[in-house]
GUZALUM-885137 format. One record per residue (C-alpha): y, x negated, z negated; residue number from 1; chain. Coordinates in pm, 1 decimal. Layout:
REM GUZALUM-885137
<pt><py>Y</py><px>X</px><pz>Z</pz><i>NUM</i><ch>A</ch></pt>
...
//
This chain:
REM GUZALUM-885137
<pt><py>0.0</py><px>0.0</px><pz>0.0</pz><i>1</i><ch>A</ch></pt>
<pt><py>350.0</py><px>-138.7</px><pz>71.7</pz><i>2</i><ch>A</ch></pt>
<pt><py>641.8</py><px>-62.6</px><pz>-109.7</pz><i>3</i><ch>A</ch></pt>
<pt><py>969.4</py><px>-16.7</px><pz>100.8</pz><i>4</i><ch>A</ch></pt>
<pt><py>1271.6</py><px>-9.8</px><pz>-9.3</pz><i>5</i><ch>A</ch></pt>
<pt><py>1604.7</py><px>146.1</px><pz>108.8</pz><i>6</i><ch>A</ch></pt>
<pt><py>1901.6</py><px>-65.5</px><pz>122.3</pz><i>7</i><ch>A</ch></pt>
<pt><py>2275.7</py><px>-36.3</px><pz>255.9</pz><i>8</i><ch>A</ch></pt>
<pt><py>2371.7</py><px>-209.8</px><pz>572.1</pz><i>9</i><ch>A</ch></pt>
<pt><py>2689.4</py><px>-28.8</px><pz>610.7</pz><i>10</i><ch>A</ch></pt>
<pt><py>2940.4</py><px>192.1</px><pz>519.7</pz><i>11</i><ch>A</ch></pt>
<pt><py>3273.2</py><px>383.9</px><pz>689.5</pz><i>12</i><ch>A</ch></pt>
<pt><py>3433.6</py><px>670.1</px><pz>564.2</pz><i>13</i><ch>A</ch></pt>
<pt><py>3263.5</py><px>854.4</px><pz>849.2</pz><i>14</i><ch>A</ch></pt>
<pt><py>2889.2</py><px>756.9</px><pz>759.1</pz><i>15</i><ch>A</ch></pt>
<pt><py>2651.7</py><px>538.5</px><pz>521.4</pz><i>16</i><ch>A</ch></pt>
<pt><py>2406.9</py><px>347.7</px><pz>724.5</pz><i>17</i><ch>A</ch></pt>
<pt><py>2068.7</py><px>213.6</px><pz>524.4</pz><i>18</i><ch>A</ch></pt>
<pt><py>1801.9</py><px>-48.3</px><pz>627.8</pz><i>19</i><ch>A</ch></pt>
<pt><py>1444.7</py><px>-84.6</px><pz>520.5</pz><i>20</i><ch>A</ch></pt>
<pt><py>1335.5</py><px>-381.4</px><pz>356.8</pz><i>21</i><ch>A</ch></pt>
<pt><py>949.2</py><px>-410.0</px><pz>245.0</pz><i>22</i><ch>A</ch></pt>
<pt><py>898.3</py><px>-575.1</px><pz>-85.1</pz><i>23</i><ch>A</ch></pt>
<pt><py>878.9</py><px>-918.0</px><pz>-122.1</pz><i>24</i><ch>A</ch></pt>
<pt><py>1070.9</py><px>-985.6</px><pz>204.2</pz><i>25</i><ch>A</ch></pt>
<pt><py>1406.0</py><px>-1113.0</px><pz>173.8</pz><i>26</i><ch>A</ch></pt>
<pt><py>1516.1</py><px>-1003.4</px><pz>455.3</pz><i>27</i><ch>A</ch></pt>
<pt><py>1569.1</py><px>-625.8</px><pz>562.9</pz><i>28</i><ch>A</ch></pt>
<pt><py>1399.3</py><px>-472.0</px><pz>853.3</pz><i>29</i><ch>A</ch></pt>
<pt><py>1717.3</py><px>-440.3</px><pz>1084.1</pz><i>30</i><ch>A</ch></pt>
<pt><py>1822.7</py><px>-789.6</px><pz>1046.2</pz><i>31</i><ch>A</ch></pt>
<pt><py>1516.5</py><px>-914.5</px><pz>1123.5</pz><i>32</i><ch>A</ch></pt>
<pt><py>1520.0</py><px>-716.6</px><pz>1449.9</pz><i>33</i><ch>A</ch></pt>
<pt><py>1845.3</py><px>-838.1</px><pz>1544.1</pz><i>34</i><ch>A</ch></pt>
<pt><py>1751.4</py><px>-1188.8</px><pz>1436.3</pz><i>35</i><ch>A</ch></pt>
<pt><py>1424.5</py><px>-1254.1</px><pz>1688.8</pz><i>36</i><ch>A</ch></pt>
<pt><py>1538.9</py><px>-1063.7</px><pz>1927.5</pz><i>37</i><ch>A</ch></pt>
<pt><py>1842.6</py><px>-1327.7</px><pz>1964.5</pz><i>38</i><ch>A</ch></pt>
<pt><py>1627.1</py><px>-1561.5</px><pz>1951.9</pz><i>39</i><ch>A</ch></pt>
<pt><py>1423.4</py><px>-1457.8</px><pz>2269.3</pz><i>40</i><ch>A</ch></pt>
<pt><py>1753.1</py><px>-1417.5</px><pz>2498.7</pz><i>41</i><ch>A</ch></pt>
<pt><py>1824.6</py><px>-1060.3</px><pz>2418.9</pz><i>42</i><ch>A</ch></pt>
<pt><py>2214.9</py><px>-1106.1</px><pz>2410.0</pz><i>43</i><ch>A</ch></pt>
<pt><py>2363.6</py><px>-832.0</px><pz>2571.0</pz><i>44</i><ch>A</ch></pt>
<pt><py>2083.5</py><px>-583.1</px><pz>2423.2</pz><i>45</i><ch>A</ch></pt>
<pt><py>2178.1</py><px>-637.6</px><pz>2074.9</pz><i>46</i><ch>A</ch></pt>
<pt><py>2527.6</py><px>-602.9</px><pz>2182.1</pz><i>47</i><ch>A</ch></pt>
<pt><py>2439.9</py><px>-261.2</px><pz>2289.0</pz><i>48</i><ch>A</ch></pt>
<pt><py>2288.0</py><px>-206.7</px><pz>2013.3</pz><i>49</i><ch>A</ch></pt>
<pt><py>2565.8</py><px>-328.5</px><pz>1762.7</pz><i>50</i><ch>A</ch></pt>
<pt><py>2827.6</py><px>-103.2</px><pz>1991.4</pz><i>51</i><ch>A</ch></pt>
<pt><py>2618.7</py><px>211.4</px><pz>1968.9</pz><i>52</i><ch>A</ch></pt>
<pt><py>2620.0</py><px>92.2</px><pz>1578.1</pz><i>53</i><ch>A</ch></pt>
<pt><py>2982.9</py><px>88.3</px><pz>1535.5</pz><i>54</i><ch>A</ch></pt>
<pt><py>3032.2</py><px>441.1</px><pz>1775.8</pz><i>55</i><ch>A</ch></pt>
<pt><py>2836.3</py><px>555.9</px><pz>1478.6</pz><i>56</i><ch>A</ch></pt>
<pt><py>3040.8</py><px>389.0</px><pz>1214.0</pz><i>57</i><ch>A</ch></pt>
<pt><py>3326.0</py><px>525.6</px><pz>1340.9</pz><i>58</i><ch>A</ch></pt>
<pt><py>3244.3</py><px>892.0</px><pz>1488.9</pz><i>59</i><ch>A</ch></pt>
<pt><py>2951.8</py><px>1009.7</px><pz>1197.3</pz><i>60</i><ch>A</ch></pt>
<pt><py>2568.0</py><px>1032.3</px><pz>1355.7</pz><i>61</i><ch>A</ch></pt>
<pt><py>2632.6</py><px>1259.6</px><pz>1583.5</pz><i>62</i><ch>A</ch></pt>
<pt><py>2273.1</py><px>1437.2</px><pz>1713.0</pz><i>63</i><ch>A</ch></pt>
<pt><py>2391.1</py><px>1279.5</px><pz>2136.4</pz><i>64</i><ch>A</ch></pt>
<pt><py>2409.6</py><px>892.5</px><pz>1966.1</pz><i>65</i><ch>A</ch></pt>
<pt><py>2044.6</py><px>982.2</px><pz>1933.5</pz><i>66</i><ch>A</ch></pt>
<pt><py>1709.2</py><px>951.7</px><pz>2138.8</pz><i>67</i><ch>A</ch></pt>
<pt><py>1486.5</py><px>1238.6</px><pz>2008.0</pz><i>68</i><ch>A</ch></pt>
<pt><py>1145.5</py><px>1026.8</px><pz>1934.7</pz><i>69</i><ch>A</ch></pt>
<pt><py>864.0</py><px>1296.3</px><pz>1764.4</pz><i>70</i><ch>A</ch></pt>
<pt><py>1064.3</py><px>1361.5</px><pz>1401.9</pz><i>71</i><ch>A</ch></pt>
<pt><py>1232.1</py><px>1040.1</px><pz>1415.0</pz><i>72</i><ch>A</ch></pt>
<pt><py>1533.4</py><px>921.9</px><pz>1659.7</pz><i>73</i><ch>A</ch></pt>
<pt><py>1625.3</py><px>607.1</px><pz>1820.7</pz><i>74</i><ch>A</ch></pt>
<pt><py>1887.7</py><px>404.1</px><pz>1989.5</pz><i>75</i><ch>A</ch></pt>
<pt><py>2084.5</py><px>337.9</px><pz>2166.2</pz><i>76</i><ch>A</ch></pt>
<pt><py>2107.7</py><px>607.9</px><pz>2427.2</pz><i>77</i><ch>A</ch></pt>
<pt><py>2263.6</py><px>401.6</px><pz>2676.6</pz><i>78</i><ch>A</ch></pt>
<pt><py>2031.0</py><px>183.9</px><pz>2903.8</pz><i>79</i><ch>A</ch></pt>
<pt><py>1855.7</py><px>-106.5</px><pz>2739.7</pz><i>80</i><ch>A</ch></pt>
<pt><py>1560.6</py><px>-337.3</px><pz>2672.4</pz><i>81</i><ch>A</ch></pt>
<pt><py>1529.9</py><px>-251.7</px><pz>2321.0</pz><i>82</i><ch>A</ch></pt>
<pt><py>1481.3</py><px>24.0</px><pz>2127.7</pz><i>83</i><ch>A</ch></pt>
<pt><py>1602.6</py><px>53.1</px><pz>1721.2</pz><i>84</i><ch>A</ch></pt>
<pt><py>1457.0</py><px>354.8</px><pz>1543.7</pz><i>85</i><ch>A</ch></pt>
<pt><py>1546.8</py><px>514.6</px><pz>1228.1</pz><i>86</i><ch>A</ch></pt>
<pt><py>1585.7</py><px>854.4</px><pz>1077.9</pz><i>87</i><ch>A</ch></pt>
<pt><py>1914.8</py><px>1070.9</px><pz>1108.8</pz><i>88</i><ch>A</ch></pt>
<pt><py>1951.2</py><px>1224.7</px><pz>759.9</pz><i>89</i><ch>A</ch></pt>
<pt><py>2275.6</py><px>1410.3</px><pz>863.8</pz><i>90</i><ch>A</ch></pt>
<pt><py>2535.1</py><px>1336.1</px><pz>1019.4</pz><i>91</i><ch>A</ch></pt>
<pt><py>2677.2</py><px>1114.2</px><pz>772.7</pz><i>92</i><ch>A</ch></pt>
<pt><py>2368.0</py><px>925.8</px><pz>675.4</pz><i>93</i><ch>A</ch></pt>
<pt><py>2134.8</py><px>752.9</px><pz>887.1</pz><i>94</i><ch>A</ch></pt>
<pt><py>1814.5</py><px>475.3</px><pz>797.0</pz><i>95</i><ch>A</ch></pt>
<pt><py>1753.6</py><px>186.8</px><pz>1035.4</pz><i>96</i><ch>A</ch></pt>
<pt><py>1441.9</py><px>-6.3</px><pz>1057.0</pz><i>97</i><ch>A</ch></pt>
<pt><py>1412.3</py><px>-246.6</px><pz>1336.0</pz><i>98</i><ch>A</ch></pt>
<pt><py>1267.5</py><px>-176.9</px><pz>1663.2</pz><i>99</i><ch>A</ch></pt>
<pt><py>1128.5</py><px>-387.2</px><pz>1987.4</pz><i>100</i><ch>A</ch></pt>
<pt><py>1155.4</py><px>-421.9</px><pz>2330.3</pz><i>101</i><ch>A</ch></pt>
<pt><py>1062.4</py><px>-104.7</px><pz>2571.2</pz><i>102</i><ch>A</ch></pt>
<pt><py>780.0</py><px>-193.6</px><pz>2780.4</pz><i>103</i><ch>A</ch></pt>
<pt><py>767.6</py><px>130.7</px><pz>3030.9</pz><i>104</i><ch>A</ch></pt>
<pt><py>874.4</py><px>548.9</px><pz>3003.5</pz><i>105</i><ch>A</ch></pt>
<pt><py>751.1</py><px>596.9</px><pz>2671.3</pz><i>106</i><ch>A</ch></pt>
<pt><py>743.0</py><px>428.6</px><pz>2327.9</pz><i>107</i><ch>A</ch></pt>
<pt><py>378.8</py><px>386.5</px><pz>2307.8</pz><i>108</i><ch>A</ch></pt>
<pt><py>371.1</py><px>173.9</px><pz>2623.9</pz><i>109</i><ch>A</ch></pt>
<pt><py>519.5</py><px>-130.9</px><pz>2399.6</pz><i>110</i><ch>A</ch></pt>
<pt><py>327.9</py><px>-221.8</px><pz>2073.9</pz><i>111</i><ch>A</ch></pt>
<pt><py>638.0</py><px>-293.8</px><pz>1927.2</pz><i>112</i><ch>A</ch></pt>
<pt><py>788.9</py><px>22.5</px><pz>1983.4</pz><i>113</i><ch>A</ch></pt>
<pt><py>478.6</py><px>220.6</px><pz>1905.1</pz><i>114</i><ch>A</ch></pt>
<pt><py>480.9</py><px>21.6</px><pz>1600.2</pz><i>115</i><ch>A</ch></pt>
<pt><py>835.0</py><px>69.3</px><pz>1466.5</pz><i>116</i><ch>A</ch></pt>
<pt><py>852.9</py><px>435.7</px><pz>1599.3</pz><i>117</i><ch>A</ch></pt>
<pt><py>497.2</py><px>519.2</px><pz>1385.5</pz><i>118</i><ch>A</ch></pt>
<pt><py>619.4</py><px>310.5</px><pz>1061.8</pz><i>119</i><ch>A</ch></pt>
<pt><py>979.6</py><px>540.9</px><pz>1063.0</pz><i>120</i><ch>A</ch></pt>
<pt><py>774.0</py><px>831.6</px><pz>1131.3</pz><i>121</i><ch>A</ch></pt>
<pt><py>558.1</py><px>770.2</px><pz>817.7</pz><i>122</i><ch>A</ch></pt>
<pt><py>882.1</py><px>667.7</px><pz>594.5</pz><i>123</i><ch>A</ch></pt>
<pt><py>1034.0</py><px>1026.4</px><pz>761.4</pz><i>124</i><ch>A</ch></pt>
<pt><py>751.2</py><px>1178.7</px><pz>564.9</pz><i>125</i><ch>A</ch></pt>
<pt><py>781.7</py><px>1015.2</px><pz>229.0</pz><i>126</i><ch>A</ch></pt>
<pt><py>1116.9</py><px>1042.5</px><pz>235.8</pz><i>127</i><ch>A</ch></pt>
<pt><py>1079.8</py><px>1462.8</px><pz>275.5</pz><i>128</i><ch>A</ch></pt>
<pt><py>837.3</py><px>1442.5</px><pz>-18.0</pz><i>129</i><ch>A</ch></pt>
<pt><py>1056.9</py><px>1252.6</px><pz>-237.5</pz><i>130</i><ch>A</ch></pt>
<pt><py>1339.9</py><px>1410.5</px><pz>-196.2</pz><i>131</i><ch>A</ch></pt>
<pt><py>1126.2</py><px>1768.0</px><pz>-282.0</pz><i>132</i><ch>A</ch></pt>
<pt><py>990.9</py><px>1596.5</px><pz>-548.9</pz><i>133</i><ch>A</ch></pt>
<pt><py>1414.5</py><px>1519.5</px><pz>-643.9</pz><i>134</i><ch>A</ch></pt>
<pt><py>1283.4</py><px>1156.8</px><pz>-694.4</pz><i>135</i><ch>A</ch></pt>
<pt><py>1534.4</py><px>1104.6</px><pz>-411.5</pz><i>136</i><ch>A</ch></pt>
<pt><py>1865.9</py><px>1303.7</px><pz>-387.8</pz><i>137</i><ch>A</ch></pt>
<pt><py>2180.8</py><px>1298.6</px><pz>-175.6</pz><i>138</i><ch>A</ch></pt>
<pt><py>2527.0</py><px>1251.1</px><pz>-347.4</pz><i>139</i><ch>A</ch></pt>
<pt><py>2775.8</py><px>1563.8</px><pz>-398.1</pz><i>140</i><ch>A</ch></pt>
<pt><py>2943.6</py><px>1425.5</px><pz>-59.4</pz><i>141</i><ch>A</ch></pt>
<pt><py>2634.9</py><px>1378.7</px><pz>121.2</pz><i>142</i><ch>A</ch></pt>
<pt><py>2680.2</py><px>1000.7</px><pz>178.8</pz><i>143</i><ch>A</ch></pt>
<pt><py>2516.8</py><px>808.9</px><pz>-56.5</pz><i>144</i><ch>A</ch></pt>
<pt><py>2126.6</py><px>828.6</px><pz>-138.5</pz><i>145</i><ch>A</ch></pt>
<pt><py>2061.1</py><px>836.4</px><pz>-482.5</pz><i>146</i><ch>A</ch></pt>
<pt><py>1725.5</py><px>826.2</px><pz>-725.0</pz><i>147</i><ch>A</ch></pt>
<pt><py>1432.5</py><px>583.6</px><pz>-643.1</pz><i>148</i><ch>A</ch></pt>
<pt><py>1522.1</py><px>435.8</px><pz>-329.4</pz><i>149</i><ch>A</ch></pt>
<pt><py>1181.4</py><px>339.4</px><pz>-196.1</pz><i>150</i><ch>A</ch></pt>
<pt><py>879.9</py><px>485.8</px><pz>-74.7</pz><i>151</i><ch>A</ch></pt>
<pt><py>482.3</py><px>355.9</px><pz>-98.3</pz><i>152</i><ch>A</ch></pt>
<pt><py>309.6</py><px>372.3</px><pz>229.9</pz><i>153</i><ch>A</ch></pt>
//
């Protein structure tokens, strides 16, 4: 079982973004992503990818800066090599993980992408039951997530 945490990556007074960060890794999920994908020549991608990041910072999540991907969403919308998942919570709260370069039309051609998409849809679903459980809560403005901020998969 892995324990994964959720951390903040960013914040505007339009929306709170969190990262995932397994435990005993010290470094989270998204950085990671952004890291070796440098590293193999993916330049303008993770520009992309940090543009479609600040539309969000500055606009909210709004549902069209989204890819609909089974219960989970991805960006960015606009053409590229990579894909970044994570869950839209509303439209002022929104969970990265990391992500990986598309291989064909859908996310299970790449193993990567499978990968990332089927890890965010399993954190989706322990999120739900946490915050039913109210182990997990939003604040009064919707922004901030509150309680135990981690989830065993």
């Amino acid at each position: 079982m892995n324990r994964i945490y959720f951390e903040l990556y960013s914040k505007s007074r339009k929306v709170t973004i969190y990262t995932i960060r397994f435990e005993g890794c010290p470094a989270a999920e998204t950085d990671s992503f952004v890291n070796e994908y440098l590293e193999k020549g993916f330049f303008e991608d993770i520009q992309l990818i940090r543009r479609w990041l600040y539309n969000i910072q500055m606009r909210g999540a709004q549902p069209w800066y989204f890819r609909a991907e089974n219960n989970v969403v991805a960006g960015p919308v606009t053409f590229s090599r990579l894909r970044i998942y994570c869950i839209r919570c509303s439209n002022s709260l929104v969970i990265l993980d990391g992500g990986g370069e598309k291989k064909g039309q859908k996310t299970q051609d790449g193993a990567e992408t499978w990968k990332a998409m089927k890890l965010m849809m399993a954190i989706d679903a322990k999120l739900i039951e946490k915050i039913q459980e109210k182990a997990i809560y939003y604040s009064d403005d919707l922004m901030t997530l509150k309680g135990e901020l981690f989830v065993d998969i």
